[in-house]
PDB file with SEQRES, HELIX, SHEET and CRYST1 records, atoms N, CA, C and O in Angstrom:
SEQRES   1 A   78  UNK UNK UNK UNK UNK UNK UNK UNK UNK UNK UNK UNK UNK          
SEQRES   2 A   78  UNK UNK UNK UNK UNK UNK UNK UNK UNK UNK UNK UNK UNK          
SEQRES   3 A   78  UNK UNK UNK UNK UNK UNK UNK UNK UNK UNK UNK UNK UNK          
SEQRES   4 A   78  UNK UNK UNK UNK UNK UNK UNK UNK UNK UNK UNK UNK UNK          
SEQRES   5 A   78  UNK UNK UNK UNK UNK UNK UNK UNK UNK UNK UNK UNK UNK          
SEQRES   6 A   78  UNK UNK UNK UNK UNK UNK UNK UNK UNK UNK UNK UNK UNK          
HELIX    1 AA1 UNK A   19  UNK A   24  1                                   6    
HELIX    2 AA2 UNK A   30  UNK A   37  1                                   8    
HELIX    3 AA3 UNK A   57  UNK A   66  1                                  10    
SHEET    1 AA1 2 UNK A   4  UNK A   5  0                                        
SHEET    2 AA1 2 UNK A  13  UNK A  14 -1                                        
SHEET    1 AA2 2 UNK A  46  UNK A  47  0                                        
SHEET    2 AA2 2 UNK A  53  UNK A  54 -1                                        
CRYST1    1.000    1.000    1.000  90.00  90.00  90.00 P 1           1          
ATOM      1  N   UNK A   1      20.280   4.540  -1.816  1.00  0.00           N  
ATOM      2  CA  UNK A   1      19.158   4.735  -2.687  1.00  0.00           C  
ATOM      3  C   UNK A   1      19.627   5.498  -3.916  1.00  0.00           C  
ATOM      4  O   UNK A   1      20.310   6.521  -3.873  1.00  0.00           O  
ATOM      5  N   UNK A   2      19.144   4.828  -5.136  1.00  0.00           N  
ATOM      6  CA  UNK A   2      19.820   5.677  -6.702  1.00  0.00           C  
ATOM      7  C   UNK A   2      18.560   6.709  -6.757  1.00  0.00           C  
ATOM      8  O   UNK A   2      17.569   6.764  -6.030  1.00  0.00           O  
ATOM      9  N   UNK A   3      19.026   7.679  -8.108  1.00  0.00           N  
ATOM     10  CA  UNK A   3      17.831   7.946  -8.690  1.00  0.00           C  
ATOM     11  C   UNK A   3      17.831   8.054  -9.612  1.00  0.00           C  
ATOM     12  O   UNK A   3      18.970   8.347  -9.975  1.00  0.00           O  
ATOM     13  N   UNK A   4      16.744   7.966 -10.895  1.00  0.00           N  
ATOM     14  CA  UNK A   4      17.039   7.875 -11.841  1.00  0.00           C  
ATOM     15  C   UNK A   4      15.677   9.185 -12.378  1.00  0.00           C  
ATOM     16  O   UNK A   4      15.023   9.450 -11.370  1.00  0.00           O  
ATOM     17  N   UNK A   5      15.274   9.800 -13.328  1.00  0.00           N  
ATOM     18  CA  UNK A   5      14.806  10.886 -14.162  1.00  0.00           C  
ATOM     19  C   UNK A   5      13.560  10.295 -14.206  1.00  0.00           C  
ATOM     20  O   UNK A   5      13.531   9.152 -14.662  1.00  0.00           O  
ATOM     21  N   UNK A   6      12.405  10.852 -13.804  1.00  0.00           N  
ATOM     22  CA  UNK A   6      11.282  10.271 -14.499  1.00  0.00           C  
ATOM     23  C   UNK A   6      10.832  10.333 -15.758  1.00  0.00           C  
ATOM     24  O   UNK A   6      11.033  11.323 -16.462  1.00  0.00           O  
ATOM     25  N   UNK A   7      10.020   9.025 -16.262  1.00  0.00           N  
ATOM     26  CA  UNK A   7      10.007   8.838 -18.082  1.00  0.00           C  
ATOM     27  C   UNK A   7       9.117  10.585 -18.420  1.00  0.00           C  
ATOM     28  O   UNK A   7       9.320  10.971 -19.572  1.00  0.00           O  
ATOM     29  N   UNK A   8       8.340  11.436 -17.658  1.00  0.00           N  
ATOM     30  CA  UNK A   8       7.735  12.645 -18.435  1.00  0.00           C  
ATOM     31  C   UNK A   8       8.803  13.956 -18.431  1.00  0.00           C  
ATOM     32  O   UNK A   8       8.733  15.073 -18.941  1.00  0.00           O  
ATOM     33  N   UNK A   9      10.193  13.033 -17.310  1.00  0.00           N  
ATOM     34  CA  UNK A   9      11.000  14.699 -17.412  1.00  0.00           C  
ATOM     35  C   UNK A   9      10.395  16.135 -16.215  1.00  0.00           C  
ATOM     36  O   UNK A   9      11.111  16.950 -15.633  1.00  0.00           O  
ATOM     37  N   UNK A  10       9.051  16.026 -16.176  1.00  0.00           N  
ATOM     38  CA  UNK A  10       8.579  16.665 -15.683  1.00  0.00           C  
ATOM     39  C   UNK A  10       8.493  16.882 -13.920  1.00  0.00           C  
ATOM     40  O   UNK A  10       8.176  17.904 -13.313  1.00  0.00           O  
ATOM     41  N   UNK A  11       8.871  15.618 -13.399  1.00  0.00           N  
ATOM     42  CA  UNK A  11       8.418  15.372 -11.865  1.00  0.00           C  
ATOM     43  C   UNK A  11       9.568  15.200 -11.082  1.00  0.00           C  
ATOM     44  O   UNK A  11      10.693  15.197 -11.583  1.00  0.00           O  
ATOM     45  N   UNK A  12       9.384  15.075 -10.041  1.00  0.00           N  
ATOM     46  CA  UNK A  12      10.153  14.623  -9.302  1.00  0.00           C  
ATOM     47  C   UNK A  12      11.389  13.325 -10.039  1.00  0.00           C  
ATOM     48  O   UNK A  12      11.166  12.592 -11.003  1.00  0.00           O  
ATOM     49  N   UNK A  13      12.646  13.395  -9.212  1.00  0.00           N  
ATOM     50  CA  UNK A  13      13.666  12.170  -9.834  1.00  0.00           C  
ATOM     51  C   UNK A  13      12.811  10.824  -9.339  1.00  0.00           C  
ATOM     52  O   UNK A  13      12.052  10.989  -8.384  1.00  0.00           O  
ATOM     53  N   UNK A  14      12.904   9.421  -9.982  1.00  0.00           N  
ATOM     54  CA  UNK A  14      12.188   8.373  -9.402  1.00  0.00           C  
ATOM     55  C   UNK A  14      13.222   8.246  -8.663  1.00  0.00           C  
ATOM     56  O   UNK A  14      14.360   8.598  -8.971  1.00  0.00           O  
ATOM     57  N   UNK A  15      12.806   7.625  -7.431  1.00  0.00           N  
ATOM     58  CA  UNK A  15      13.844   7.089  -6.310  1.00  0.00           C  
ATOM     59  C   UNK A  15      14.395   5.233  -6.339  1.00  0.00           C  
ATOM     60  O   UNK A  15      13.583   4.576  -5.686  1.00  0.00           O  
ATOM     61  N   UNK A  16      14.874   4.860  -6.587  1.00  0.00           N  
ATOM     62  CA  UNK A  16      15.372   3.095  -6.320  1.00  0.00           C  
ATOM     63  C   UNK A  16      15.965   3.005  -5.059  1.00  0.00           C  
ATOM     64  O   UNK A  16      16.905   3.632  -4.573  1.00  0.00           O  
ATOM     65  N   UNK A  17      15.147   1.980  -4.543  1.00  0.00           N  
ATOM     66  CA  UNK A  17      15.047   0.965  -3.341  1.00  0.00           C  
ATOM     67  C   UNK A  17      16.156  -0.246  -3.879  1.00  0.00           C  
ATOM     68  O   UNK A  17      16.014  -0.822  -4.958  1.00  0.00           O  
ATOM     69  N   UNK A  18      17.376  -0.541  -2.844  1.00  0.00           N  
ATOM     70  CA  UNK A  18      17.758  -1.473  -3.005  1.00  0.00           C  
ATOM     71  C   UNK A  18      17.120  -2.647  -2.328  1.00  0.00           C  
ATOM     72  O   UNK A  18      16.365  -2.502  -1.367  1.00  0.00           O  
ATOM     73  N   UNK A  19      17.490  -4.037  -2.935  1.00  0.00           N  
ATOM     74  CA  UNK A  19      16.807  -4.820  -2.239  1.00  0.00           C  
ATOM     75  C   UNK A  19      16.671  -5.130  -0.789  1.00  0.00           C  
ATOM     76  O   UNK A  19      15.626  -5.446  -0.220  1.00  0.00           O  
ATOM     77  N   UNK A  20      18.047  -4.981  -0.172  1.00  0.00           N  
ATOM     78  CA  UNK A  20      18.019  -4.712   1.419  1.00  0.00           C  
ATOM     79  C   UNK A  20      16.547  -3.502   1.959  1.00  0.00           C  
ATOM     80  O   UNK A  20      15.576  -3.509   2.715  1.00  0.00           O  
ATOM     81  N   UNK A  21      17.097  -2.774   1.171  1.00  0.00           N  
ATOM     82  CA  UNK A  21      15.954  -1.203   1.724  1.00  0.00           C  
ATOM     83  C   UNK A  21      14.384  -1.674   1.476  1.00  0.00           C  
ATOM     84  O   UNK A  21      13.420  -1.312   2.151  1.00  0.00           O  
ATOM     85  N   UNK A  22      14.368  -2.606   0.295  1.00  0.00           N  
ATOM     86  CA  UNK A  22      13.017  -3.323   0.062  1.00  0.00           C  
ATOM     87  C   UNK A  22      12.525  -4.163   1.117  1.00  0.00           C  
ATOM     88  O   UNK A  22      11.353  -4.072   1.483  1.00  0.00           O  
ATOM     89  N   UNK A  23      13.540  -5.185   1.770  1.00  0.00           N  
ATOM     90  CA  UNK A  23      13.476  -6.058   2.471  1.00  0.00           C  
ATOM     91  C   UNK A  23      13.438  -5.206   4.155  1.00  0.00           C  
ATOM     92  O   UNK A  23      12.942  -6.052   4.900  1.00  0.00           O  
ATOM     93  N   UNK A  24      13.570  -4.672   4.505  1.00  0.00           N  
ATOM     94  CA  UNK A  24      13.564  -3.322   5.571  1.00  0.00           C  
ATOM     95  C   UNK A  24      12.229  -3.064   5.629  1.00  0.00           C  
ATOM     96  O   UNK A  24      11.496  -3.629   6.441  1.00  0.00           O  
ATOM     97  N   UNK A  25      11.780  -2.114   4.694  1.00  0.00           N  
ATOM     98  CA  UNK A  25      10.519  -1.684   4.926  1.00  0.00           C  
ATOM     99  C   UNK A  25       9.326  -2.221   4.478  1.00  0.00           C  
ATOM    100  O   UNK A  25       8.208  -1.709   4.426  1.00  0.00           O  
ATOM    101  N   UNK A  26       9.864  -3.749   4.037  1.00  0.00           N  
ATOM    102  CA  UNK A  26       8.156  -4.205   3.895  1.00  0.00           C  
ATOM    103  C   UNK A  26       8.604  -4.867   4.868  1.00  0.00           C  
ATOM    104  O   UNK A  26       7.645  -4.967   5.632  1.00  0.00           O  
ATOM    105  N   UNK A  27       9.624  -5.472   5.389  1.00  0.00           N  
ATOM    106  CA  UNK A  27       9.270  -6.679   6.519  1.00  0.00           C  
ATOM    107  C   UNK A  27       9.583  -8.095   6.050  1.00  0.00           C  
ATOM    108  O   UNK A  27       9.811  -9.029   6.819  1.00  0.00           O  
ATOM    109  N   UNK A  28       9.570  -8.194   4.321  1.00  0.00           N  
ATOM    110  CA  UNK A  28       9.299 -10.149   3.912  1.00  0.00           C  
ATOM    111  C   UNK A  28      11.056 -10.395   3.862  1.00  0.00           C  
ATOM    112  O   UNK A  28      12.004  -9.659   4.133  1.00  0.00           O  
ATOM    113  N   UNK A  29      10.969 -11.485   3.486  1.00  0.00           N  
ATOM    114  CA  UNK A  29      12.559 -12.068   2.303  1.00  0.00           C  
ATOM    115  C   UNK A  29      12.562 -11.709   1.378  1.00  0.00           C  
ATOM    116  O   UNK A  29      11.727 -11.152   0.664  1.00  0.00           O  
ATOM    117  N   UNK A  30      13.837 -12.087   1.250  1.00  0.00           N  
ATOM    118  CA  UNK A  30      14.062 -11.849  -0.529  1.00  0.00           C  
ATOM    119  C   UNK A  30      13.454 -12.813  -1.608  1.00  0.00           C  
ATOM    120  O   UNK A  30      13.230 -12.534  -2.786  1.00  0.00           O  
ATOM    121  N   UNK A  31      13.241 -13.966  -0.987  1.00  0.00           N  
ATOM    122  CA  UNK A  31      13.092 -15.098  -1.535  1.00  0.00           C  
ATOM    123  C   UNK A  31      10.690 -14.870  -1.734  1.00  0.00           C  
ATOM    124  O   UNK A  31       9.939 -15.059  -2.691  1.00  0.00           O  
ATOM    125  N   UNK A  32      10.382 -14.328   0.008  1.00  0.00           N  
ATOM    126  CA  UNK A  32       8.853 -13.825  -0.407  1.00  0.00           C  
ATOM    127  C   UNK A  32       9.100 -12.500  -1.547  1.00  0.00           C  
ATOM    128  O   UNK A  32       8.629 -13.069  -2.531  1.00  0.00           O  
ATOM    129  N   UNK A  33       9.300 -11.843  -1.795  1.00  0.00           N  
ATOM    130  CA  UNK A  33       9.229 -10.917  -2.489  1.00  0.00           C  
ATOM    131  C   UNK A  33       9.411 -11.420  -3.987  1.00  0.00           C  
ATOM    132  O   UNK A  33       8.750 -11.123  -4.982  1.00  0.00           O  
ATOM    133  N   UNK A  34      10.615 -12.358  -3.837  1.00  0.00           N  
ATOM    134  CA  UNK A  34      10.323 -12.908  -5.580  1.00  0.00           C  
ATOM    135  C   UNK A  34       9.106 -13.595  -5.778  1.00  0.00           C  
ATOM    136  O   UNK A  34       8.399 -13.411  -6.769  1.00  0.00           O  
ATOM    137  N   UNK A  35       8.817 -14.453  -4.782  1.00  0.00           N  
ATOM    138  CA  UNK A  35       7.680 -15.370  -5.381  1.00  0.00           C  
ATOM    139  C   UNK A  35       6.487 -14.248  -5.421  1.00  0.00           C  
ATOM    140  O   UNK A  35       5.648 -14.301  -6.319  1.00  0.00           O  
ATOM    141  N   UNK A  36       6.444 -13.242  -4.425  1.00  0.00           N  
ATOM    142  CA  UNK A  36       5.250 -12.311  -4.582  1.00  0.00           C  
ATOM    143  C   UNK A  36       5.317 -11.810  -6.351  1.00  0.00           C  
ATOM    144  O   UNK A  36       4.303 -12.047  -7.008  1.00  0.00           O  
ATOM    145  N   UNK A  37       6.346 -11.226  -6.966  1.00  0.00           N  
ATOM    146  CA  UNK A  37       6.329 -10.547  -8.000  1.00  0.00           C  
ATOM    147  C   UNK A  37       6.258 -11.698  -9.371  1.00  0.00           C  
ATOM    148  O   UNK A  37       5.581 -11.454 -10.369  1.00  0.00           O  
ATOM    149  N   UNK A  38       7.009 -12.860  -9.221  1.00  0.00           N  
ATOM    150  CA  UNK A  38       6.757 -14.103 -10.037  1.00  0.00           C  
ATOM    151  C   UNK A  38       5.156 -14.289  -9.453  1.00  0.00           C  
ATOM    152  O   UNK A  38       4.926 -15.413  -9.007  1.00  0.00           O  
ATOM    153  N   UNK A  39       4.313 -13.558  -9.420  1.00  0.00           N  
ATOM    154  CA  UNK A  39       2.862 -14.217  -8.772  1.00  0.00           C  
ATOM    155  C   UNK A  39       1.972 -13.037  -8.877  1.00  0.00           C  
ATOM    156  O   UNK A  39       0.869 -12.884  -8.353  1.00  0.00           O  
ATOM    157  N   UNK A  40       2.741 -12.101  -9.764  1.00  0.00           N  
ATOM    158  CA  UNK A  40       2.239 -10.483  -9.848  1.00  0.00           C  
ATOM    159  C   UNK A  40       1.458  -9.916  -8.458  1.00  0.00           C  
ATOM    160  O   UNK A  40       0.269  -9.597  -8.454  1.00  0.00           O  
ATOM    161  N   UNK A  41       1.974  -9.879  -7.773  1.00  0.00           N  
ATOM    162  CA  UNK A  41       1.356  -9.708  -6.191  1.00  0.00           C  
ATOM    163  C   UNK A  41       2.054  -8.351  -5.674  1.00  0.00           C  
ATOM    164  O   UNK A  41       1.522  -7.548  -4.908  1.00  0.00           O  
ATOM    165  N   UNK A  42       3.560  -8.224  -6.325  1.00  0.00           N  
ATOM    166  CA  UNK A  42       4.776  -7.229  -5.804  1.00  0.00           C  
ATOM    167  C   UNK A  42       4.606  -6.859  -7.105  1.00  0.00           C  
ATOM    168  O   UNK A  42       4.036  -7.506  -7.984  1.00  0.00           O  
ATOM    169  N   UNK A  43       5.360  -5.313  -7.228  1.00  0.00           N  
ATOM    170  CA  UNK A  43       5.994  -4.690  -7.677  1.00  0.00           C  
ATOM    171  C   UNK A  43       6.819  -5.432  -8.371  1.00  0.00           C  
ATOM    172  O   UNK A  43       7.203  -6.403  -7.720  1.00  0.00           O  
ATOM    173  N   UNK A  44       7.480  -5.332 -10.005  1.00  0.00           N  
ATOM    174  CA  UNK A  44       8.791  -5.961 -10.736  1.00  0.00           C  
ATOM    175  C   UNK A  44       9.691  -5.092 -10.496  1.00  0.00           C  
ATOM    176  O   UNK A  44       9.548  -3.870 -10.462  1.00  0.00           O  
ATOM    177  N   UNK A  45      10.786  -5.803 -10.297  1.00  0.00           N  
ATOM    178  CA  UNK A  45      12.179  -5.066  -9.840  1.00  0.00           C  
ATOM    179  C   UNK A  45      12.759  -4.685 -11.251  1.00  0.00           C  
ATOM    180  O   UNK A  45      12.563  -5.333 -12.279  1.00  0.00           O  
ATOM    181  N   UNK A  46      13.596  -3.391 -11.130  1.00  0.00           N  
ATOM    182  CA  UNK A  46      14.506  -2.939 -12.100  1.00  0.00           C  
ATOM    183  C   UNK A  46      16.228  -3.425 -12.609  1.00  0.00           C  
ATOM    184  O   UNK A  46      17.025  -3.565 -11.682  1.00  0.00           O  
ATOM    185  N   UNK A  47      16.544  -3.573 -13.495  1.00  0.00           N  
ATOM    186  CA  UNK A  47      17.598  -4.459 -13.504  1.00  0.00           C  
ATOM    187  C   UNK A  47      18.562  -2.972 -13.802  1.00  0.00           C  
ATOM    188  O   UNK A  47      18.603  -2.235 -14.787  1.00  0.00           O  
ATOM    189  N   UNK A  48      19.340  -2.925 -12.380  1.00  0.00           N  
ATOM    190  CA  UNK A  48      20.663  -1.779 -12.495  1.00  0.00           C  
ATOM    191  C   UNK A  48      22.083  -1.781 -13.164  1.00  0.00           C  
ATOM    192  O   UNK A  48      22.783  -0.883 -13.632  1.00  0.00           O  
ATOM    193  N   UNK A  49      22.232  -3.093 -13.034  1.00  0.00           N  
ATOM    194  CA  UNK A  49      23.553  -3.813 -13.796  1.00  0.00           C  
ATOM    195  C   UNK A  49      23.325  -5.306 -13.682  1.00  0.00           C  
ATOM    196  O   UNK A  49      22.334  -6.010 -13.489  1.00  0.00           O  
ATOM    197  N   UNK A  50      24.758  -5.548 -13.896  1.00  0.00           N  
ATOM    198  CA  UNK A  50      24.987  -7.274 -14.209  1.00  0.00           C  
ATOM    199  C   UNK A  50      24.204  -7.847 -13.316  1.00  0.00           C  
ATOM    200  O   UNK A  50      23.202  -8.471 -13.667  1.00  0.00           O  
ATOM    201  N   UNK A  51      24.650  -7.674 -11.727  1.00  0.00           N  
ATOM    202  CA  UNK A  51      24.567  -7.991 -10.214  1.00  0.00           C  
ATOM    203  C   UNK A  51      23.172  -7.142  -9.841  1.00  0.00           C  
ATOM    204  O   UNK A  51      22.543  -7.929  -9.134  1.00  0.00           O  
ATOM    205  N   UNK A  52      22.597  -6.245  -9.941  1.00  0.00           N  
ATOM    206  CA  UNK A  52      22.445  -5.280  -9.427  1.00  0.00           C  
ATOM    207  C   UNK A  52      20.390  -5.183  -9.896  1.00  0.00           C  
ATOM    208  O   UNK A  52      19.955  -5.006 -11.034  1.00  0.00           O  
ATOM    209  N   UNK A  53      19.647  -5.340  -8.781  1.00  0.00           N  
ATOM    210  CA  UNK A  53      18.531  -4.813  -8.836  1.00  0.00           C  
ATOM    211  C   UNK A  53      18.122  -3.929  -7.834  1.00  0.00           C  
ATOM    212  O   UNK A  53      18.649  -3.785  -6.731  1.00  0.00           O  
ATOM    213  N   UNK A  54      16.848  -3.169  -8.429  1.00  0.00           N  
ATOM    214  CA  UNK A  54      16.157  -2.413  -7.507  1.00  0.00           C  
ATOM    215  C   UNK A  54      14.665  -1.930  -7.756  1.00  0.00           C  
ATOM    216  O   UNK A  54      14.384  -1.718  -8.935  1.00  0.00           O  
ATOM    217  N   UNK A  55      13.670  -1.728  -6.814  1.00  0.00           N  
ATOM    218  CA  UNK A  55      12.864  -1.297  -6.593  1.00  0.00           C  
ATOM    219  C   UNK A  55      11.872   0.091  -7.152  1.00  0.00           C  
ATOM    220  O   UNK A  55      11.340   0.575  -6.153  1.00  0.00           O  
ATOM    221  N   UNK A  56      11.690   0.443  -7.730  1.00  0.00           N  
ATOM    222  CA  UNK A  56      10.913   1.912  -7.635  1.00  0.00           C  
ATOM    223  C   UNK A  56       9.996   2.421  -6.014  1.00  0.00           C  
ATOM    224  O   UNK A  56       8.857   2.042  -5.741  1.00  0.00           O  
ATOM    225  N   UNK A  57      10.639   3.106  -5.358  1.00  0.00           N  
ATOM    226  CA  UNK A  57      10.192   3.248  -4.099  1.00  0.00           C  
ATOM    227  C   UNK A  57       8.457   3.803  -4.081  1.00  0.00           C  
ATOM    228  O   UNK A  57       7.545   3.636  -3.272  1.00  0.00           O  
ATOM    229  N   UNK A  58       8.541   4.379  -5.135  1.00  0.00           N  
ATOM    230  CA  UNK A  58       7.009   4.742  -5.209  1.00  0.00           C  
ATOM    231  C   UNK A  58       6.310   3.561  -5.356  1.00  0.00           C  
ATOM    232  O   UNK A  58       5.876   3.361  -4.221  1.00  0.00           O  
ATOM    233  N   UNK A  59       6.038   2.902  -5.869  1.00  0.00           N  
ATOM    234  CA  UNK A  59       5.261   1.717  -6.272  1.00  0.00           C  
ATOM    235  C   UNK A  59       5.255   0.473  -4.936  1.00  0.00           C  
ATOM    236  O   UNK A  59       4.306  -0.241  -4.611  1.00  0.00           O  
ATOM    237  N   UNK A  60       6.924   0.525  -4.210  1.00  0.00           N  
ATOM    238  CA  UNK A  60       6.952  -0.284  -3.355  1.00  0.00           C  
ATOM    239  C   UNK A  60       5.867   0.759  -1.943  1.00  0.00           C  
ATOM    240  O   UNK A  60       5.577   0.200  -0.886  1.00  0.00           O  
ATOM    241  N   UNK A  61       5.655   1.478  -2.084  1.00  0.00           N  
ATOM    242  CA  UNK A  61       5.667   2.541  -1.120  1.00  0.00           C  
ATOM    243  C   UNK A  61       3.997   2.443  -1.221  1.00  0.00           C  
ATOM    244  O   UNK A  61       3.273   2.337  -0.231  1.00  0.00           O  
ATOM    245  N   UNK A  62       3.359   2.518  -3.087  1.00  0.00           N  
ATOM    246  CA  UNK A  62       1.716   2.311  -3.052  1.00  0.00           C  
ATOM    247  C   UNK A  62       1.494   0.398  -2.547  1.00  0.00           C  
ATOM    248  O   UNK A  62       0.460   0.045  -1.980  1.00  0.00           O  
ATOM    249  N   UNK A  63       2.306  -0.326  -2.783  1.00  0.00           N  
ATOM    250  CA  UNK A  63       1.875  -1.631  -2.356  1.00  0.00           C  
ATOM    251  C   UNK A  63       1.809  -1.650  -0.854  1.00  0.00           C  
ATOM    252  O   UNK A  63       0.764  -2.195  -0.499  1.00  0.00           O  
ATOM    253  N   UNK A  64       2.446  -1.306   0.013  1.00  0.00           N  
ATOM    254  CA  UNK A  64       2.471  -1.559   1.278  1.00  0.00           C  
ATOM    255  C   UNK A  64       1.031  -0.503   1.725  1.00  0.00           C  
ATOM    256  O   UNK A  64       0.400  -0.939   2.688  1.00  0.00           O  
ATOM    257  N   UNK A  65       0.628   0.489   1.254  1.00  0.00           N  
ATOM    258  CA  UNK A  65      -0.148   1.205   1.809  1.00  0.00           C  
ATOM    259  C   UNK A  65      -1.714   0.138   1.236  1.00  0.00           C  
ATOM    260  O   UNK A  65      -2.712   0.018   1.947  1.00  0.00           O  
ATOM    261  N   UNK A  66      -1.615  -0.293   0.310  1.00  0.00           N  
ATOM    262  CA  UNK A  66      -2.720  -1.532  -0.142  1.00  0.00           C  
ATOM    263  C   UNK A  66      -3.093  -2.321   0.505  1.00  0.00           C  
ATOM    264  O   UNK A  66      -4.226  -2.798   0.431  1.00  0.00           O  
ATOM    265  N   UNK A  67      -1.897  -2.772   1.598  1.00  0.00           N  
ATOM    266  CA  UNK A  67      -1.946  -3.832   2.642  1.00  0.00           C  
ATOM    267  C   UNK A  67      -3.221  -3.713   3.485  1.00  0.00           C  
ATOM    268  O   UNK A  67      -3.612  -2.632   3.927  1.00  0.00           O  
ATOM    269  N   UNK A  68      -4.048  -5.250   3.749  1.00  0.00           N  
ATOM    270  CA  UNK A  68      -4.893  -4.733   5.002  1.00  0.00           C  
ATOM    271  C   UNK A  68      -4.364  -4.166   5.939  1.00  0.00           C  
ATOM    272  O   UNK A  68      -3.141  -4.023   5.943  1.00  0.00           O  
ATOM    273  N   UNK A  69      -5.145  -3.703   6.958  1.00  0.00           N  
ATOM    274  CA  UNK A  69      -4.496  -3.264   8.268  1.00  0.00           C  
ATOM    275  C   UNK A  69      -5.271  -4.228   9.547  1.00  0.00           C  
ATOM    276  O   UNK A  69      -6.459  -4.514   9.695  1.00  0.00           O  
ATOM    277  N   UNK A  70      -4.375  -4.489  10.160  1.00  0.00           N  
ATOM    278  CA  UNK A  70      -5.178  -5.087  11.528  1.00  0.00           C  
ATOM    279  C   UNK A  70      -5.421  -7.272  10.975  1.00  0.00           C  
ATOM    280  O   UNK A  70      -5.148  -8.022  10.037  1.00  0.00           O  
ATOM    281  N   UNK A  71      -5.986  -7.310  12.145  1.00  0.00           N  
ATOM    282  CA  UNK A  71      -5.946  -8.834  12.374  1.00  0.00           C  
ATOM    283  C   UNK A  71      -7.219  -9.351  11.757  1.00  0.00           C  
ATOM    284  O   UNK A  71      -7.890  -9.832  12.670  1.00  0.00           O  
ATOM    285  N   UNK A  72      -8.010  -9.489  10.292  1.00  0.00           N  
ATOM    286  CA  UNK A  72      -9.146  -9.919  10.143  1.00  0.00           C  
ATOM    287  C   UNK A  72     -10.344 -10.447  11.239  1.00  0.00           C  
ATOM    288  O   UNK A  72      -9.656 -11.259  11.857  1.00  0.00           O  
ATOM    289  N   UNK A  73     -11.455 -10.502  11.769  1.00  0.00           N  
ATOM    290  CA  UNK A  73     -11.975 -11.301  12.824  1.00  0.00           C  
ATOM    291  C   UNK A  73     -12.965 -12.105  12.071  1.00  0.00           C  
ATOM    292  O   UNK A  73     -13.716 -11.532  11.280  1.00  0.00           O  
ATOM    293  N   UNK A  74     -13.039 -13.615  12.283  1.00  0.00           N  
ATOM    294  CA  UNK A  74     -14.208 -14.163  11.595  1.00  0.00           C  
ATOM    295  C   UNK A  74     -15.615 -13.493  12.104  1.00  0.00           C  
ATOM    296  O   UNK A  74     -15.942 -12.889  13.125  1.00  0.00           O  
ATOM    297  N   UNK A  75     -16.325 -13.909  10.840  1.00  0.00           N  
ATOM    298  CA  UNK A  75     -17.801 -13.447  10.788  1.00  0.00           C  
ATOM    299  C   UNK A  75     -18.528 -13.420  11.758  1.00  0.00           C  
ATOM    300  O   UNK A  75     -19.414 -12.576  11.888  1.00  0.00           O  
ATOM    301  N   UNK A  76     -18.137 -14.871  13.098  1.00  0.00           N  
ATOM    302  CA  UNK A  76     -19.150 -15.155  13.530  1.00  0.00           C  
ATOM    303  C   UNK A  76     -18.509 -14.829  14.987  1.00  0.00           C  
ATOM    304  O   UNK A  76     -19.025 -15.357  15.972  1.00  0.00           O  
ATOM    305  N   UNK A  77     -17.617 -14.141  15.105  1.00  0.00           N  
ATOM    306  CA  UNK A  77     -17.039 -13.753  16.427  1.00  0.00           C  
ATOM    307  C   UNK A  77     -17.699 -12.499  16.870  1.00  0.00           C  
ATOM    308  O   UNK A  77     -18.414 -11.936  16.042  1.00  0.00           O  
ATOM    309  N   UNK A  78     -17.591 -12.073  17.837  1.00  0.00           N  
ATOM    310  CA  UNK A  78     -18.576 -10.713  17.702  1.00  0.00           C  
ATOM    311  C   UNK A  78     -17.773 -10.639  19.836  1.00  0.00           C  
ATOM    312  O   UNK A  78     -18.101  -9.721  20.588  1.00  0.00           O  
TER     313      UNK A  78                                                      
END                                                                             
């Protein structure tokens, strides 16, 4: 995990999620996670170098807590 300075200077360092560490703690692919963010659904990844992306763990960290929880039940089940 990198870190990089937050833009106010003021807070905490931001933390970067590599994509493995992305792919870990939400659970999807690499391949769901692009189409989620090509679909504005995810978080946009940060470009670290040539090769090289990553995550803002905060943001990956508010999307997963967004998630429903539990198994929906239709309306008419009871």
């Amino acid at each position: 995990m990198s870190t990089l300075e937050s833009p106010d200077n003021r807070s905490a360092p931001v933390k970067i999620l590599s994509q493995q560490q992305v792919t870990n703690l939400t659970g999807l692919s690499r391949v769901t996670i692009w189409r989620y963010e090509r679909a504005g659904l995810f978080p946009k990844r940060i470009k670290l170098g040539p090769n090289r992306v990553g995550h803002i763990r905060s943001e990956v960290e508010a999307w997963i807590a967004s998630r429903p929880r539990g198994i929906a039940q239709p309306a008419d089940a009871a």
